[in-house]
C-alpha positions in Angstrom: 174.8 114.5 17.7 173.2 117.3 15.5 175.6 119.9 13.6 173.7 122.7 13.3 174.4 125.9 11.3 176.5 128.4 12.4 174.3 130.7 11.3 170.8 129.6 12.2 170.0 132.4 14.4 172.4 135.2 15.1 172.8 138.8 15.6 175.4 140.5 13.6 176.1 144.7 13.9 174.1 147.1 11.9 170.7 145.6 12.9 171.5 142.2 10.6 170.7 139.2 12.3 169.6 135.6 10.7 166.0 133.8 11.9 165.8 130.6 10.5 169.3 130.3 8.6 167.8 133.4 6.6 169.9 137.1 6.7 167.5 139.9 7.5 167.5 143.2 8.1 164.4 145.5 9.1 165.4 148.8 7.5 165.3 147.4 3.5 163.9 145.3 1.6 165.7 142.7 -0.3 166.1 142.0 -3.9 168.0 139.3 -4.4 168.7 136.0 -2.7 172.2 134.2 -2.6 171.6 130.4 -1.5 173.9 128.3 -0.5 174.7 125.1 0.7 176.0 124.3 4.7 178.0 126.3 6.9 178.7 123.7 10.2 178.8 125.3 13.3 182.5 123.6 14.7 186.1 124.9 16.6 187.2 125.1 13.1 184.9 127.2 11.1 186.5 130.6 11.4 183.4 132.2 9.5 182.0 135.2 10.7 179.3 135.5 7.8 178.4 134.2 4.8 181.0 133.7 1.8 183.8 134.5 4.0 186.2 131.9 3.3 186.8 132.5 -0.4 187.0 135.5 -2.8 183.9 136.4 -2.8 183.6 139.8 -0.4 187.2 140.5 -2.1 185.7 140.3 -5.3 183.1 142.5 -3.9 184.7 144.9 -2.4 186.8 145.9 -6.1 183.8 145.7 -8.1 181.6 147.8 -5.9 183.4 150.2 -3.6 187.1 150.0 -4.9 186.1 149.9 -8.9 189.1 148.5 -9.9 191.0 145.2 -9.0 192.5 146.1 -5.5 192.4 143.0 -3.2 194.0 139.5 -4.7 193.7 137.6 -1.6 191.0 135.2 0.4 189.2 137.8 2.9 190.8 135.6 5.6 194.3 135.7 4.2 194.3 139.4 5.4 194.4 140.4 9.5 192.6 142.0 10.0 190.0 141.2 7.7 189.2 142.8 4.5 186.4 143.9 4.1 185.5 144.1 7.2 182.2 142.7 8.6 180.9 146.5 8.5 181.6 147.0 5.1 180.2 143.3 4.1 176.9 144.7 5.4 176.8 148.1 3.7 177.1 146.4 0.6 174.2 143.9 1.5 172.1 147.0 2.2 173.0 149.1 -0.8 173.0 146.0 -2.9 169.7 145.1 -1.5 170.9 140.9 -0.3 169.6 138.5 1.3 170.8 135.0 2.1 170.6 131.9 3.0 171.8 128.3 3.4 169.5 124.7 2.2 170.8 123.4 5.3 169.7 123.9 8.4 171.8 121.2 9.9 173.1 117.4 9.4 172.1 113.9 11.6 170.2 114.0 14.7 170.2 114.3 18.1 170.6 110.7 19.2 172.7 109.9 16.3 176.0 108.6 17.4 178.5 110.9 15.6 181.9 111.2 16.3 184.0 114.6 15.3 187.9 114.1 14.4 189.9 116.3 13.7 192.9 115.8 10.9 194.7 118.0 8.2 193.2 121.1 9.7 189.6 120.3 9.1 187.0 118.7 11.3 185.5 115.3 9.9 182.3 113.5 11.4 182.1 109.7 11.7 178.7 108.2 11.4 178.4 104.6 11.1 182.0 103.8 10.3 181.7 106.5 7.6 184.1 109.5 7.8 182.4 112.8 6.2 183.6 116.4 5.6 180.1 118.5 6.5 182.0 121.5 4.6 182.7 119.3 1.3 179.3 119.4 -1.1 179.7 116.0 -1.9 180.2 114.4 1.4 176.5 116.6 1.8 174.9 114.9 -1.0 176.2 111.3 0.8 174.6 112.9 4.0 171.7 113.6 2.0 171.0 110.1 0.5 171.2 108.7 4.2 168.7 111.0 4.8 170.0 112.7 8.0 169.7 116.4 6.5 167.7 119.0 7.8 166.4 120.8 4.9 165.6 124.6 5.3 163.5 124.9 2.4 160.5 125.1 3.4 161.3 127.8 5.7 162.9 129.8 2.8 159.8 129.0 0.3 157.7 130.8 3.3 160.3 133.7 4.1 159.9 134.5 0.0 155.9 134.6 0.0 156.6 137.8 2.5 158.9 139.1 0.6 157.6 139.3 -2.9 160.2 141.9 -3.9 162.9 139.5 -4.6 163.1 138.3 -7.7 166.1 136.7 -8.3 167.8 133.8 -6.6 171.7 133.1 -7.5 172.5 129.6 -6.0 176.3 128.9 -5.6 177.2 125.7 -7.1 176.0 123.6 -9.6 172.1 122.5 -9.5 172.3 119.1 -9.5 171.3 115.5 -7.4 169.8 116.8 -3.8 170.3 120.3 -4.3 168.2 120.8 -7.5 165.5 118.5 -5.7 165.6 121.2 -3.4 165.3 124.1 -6.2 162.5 122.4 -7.4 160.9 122.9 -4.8 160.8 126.4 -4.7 160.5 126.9 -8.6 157.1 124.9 -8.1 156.2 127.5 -5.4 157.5 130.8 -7.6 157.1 129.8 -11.1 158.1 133.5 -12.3 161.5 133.8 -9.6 164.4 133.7 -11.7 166.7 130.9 -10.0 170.6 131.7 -11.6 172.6 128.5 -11.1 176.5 128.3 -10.7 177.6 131.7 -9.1 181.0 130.4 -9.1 184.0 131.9 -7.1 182.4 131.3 -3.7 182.7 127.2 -3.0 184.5 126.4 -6.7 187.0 129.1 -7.1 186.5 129.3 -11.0 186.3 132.4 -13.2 183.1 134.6 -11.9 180.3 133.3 -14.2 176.9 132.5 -13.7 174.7 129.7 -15.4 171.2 130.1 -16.0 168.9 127.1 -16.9 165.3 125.8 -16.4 164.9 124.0 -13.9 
């Protein structure tokens, strides 16, 4: 069974839609980059874009359209949601963002893999092994088994056309599988500024950002 992401090719409002895991939009041109991780398309993901379970859009949403410290929850602790998708994507556009996700999608086809549900949250059994495909580091044991489906290639190809963005800000710390990954595309962009640890979005910590080589 293959998990794919839930946001490998769709179609959102406002002329937005995602072609290989990658937001675009034909009437701008983007600046900046935000990478992320996985995103598995299951009953439970309630996500209607990217970020969406976490502060980020509420973050968002104060510093850029509210300018002050209006909105203290989740974005999905509020029905109905705030922002809305339509305001998420106004600020994309006037903020000039793209993004993205390393993964495309986990195991294969012919893989025997067993969802179970539990707590809440949907779990995947491969091999006897029980894995959380949201949880980073049941990724990186995914990873090592190799039975990820790496989208960086197509995002190294989707930034040679789009020499205008300069900066990428990846959300979590840069380390095991995922800096491999980075690497990969510092080696192809030597000049692209790649901002490590946008936290808030998958850590919940204070909003900080952490910029090393890599």
């Amino acid at each position: 069974m293959n998990i794919e992401h839930k946001f490998k090719q769709s179609e959102f409002e406002k002329d937005f839609f995602t072609e290989k895991l990658i937001l675009k939009n034909n009437s701008f041109l983007p600046e900046i980059l935000i990478l992320g991780t996985f995103n598995p398309k299951l009953s439970s993901n309630k996500a209607d874009f990217f970020y969406v379970i976490n502060f980020f859009w509420t973050a968002f949403k104060n510093i850029f359209t509210e300018n002050r410290i209006v909105y203290h929850n989740e974005r999905l602790q509020s029905c109905p949601y705030d922002p809305s998708l339509s305001e998420i994507l106004d600020l994309c556009k006037t903020l000039k963002l793209s993004f993205s996700d390393l993964i495309l999608s986990v195991f294969d086809y012919n893989d025997n893999v067993v969802q179970d549900s539990k707590r809440g949250k949907e779990y995947l059994i491969y091999n006897n092994v029980e894995y959380n495909p949201i949880s980073d580091k049941d990724l990186e044991k995914i990873a090592s088994i190799k039975k990820v489906n790496w989208n960086t290639d197509n995002i190294i190809d989707y930034l040679r056309l789009n020499p205008n963005i300069k900066k990428i800000y990846f959300t979590r710390n840069a380390n095991n599988c995922w800096l491999t990954q980075l690497k990969k595309i510092s080696a192809s962009f030597p000049n692209l500024q790649i901002i490590k640890n946008l936290y808030t979005i998958s850590t919940r910590r204070s909003l900080a950002s952490t910029n090393r080589n890599i």
